[in-house]
N, C-alpha and C positions, 0 to 999 in steps of 0.2 A: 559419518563425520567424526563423530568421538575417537573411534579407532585412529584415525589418523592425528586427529590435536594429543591423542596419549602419546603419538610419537615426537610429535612437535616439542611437546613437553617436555619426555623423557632426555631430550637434547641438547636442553638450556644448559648453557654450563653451571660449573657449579661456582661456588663462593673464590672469589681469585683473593692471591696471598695480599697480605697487608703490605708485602714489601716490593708490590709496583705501583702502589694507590699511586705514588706521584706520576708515576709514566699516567696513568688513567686519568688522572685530573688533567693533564697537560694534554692530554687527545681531545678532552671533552667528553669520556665513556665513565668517567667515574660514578656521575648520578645515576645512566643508567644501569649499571653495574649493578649499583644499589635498592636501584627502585623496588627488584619485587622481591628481593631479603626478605624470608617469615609470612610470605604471604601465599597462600595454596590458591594457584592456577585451577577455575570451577570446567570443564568441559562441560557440562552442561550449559551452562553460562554464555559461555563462548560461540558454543553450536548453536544460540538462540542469534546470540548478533550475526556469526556467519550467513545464515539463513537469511534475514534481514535485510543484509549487504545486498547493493543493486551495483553492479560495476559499472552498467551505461551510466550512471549518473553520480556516481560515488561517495553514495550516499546510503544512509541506516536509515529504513525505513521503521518507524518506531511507531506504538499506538499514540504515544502524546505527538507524535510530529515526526518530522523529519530531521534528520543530525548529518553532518557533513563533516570531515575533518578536514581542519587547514591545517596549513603550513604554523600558525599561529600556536594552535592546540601541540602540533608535535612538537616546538620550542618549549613551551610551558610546561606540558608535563614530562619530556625528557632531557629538556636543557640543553636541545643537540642545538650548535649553530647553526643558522639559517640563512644570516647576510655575509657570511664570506667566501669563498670563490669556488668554483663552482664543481661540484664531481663528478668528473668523468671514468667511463670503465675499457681504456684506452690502456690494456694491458696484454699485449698480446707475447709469447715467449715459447720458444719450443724446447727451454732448457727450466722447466719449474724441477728439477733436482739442484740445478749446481744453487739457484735463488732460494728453496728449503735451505741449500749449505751456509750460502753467505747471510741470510737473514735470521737463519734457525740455529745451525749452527750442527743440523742433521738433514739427510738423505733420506727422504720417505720410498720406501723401496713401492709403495701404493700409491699413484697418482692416476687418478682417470678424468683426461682432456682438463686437466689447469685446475683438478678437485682432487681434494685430501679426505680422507676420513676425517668425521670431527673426532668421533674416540681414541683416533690415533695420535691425534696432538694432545688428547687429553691422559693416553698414557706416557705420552713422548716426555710433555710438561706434567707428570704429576705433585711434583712434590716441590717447591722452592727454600733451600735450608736458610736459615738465616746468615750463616757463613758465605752465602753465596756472593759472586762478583756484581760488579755491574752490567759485568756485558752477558751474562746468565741471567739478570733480571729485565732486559732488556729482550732478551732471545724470550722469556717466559712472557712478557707483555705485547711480544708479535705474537705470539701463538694464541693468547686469550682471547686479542682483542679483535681476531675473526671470528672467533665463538659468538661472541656478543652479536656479533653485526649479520651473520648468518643462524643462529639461534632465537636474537629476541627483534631483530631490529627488521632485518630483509630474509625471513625463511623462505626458500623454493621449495618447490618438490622435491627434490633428492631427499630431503628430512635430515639427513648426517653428513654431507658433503661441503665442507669450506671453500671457496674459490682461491686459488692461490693470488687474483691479483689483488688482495684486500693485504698483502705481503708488501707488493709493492708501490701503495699508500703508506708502510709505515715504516720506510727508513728515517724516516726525521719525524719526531713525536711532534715540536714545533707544529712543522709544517702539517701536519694532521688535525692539529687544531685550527687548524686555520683554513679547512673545507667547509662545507656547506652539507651537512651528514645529517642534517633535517629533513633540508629539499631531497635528498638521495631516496631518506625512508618514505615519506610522502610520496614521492615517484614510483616507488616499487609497490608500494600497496595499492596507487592506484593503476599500475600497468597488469599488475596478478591478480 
């Protein structure tokens, strides 16, 4: 199990620039963005709750007791909305190049069935100059903000694979904030 949360690990993105904090505030990813800033991820740690973890009932079995996560717990400590409308994964496209183009702003010549490499958006996006436009910072806060959501929030198996349709949740930053990306994460960790 180690072995694989080192890969989990290794995958989080890294620190995003200071010059999309407002597109991340405006999503509602900014705190989590931040949450685990300076703080070293224990695999040991982690492999004890995995372990723990009972899926039938989705719940941490603990020696002081029993621990459940709601919907409440994922609000609180990562501030993702939770009462507003409702997210669905109703993205289906047989053209995720020309939606890399108009979203990204580039052609991923590597896409396997509606997945990106993550280290490929993260050499695609590495650098944001501060001369940059708004529609470069804008291209560089779609490319982050699947990292987050496929890195810390809803990891699969794949360990480094982005789904492309978390692209097309975020043509309108607005409207992004304005989903329900709590219920989303709650739902994924209790379906995997």
């Amino acid at each position: 199990v180690d072995r694989v949360l080192q890969c989990f690990i290794h995958n989080l993105p890294g620190p995003s620039s200071p010059l999309i904090e407002n597109y991340l505030r405006e999503t509602g990813f900014w705190h989590v963005d931040n949450i685990g800033r300076g703080c070293k991820l224990d695999p040991k740690l982690i492999s004890t709750f995995v372990e723990r973890w009972r899926p039938e009932t989705h719940t941490f079995y603990l020696p002081c007791g029993e621990c459940t996560i709601t919907l409440e717990d994922v609000q609180l400590q990562l501030r993702l909305p939770m009462d507003e409308s409702v997210l669905t994964e109703s993205a289906q496209s047989a053209d995720w190049g020309a939606i890399c183009y108009d979203l990204l702003g580039k052609i991923s010549e590597t896409i396997y069935g509606g997945r990106i490499d993550m280290g490929q958006l993260r050499e695609t996006f590495l650098v944001l100059g501060d001369d940059s436009t708004q529609v470069k910072r804008v291209r560089y806060a779609r490319a982050y903000i699947p990292q987050i959501l496929e890195g810390y929030l809803m990891p699969d198996k794949s360990q480094n694979l982005v789904h492309l349709m978390w692209l097309l949740k975020l043509i309108d930053f607005k409207a992004v904030g304005e989903l329900s990306w709590g219920s989303a994460v709650l739902a994924t960790l209790y379906r995997k």
